[in-house]
N, C-alpha and C positions, 0 to 999 in steps of 0.2 A: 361654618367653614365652607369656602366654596367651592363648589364642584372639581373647578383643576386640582388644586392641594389635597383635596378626600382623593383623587383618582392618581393623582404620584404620590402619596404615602400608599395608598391600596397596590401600586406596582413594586415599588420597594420591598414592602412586604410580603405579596404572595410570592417575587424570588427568593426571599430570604428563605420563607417559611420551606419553599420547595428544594432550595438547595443544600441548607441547615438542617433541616429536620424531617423530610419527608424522603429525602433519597439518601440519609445515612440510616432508614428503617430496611431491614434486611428480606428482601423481597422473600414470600411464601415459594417456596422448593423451585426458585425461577417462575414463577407463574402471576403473580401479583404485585403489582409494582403501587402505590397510593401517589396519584398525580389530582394536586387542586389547583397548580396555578391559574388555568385558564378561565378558574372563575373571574379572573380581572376582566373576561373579556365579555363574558357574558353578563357581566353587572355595570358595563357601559350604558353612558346616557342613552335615550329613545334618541333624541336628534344630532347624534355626532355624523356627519360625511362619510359615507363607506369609500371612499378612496381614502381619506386620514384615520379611519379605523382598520383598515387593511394595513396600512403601512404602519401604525401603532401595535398592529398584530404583531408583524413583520420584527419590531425591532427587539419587542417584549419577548417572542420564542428567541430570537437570536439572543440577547441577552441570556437568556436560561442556557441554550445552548454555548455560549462564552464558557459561564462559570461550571461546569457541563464538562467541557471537552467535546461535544455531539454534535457537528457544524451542523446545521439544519435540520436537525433530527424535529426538534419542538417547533421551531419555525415555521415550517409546512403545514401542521397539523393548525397551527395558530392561526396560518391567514385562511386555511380554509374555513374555519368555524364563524372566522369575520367575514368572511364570503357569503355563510349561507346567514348569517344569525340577521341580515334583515328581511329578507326574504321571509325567514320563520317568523318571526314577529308582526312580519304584514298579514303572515294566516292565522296566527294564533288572537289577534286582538284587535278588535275596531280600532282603525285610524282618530276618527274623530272625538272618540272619547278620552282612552289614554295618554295617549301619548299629546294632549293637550294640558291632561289633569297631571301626569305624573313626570318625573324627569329621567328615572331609571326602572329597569325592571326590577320587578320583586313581586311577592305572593300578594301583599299587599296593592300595587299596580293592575297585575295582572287578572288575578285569581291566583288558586291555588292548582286548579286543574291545568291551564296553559301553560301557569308558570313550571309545574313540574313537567310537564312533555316537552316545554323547550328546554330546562336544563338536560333533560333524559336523551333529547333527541343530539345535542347538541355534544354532551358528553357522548355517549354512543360514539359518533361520527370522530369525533377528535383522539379514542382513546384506537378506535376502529385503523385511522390513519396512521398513527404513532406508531403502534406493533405491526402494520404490516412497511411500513416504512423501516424500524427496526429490525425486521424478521426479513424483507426482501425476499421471500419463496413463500407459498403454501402448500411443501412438503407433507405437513399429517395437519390437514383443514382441521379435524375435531380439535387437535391443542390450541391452534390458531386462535378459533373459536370461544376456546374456554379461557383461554388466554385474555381478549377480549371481553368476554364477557366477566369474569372476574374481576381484572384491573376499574372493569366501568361500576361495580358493584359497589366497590370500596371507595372507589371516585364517588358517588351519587351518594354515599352513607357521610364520607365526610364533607360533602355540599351541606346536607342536612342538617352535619355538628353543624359548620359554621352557618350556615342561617339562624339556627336556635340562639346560637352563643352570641352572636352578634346580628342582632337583627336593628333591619336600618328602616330611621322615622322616614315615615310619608316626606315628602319631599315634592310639594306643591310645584308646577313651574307658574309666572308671574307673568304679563304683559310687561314690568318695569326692565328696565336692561340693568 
């Protein structure tokens, strides 16, 4: 299958999953909300264009946000993470070796140690963005806080399912076009 068709069926379905089934889960006493779709964005190819990964951010939170009602709620949090996620990945991993040998990130690509501080760092920052976007004051910083740290918990647990559940083959990149 190649790369476009694996990555719009993968966008397809992380909104469905997100707006079907992850946001009719009844959030913990307001405190916990289970947000995966942005794993689309972070299991993007090593060599896509960070201006058409921005604007791929871009359309992918707006969508969620469509079906949503939340105009830009998810959207911002989306293009910032496409903002830093090459950045992170130019520290977390030799140039010359990965991202020659491999075409996407994963435990397998990366390691397991890089690979989970960028999913960590990354979720972090995106779930960090959303609630205070959401929230718009830091009235009682400790709820804020745990608010955040919470949501990112349950985010990073169900990263984990889905790597386990579906884990994706090595994925060679080629000199042939």
């Amino acid at each position: 299958m190649s790369s476009l068709v694996r990555n719009i069926i993968r966008y397809v379905l992380f909104i469905l999953l997100q707006v079907f089934i992850l946001n009719e889960v009844p959030p913990l006493h307001q405190f916990i909300v289970p947000y995966i779709y942005f794993l689309f964005i972070i299991w993007l190819p090593f060599n896509i264009n960070r201006l058409f990964l921005m604007v791929l951010a871009f359309v992918f939170g707006l969508t969620l946000d469509a079906f949503t009602g939340t105009p830009g709620l998810h959207a911002a949090p989306c293009v910032l993470i496409a903002f830093i996620r090459p950045v992170l990945l130019g520290l977390l991993i030799p140039q010359e070796t990965t991202e020659q040998s491999y075409a996407e990130p994963s435990v397998k690509s990366m390691g397991l140690a890089p690979y989970s501080l960028y999913v960590v760092i990354l979720t972090f920052v995106h779930h960090f963005y959303l609630v205070l976007i959401e929230w718009l004051q830091f009235g009682n910083f400790i709820y804020f806080l745990g608010k955040v740290a919470g949501t990112t918990a349950v985010s990073l647990l169900l990263i984990a399912l889905a790597e386990m559940l579906f884990p994706r083959k090595r994925r060679y990149k080629t000199n042939a076009a």
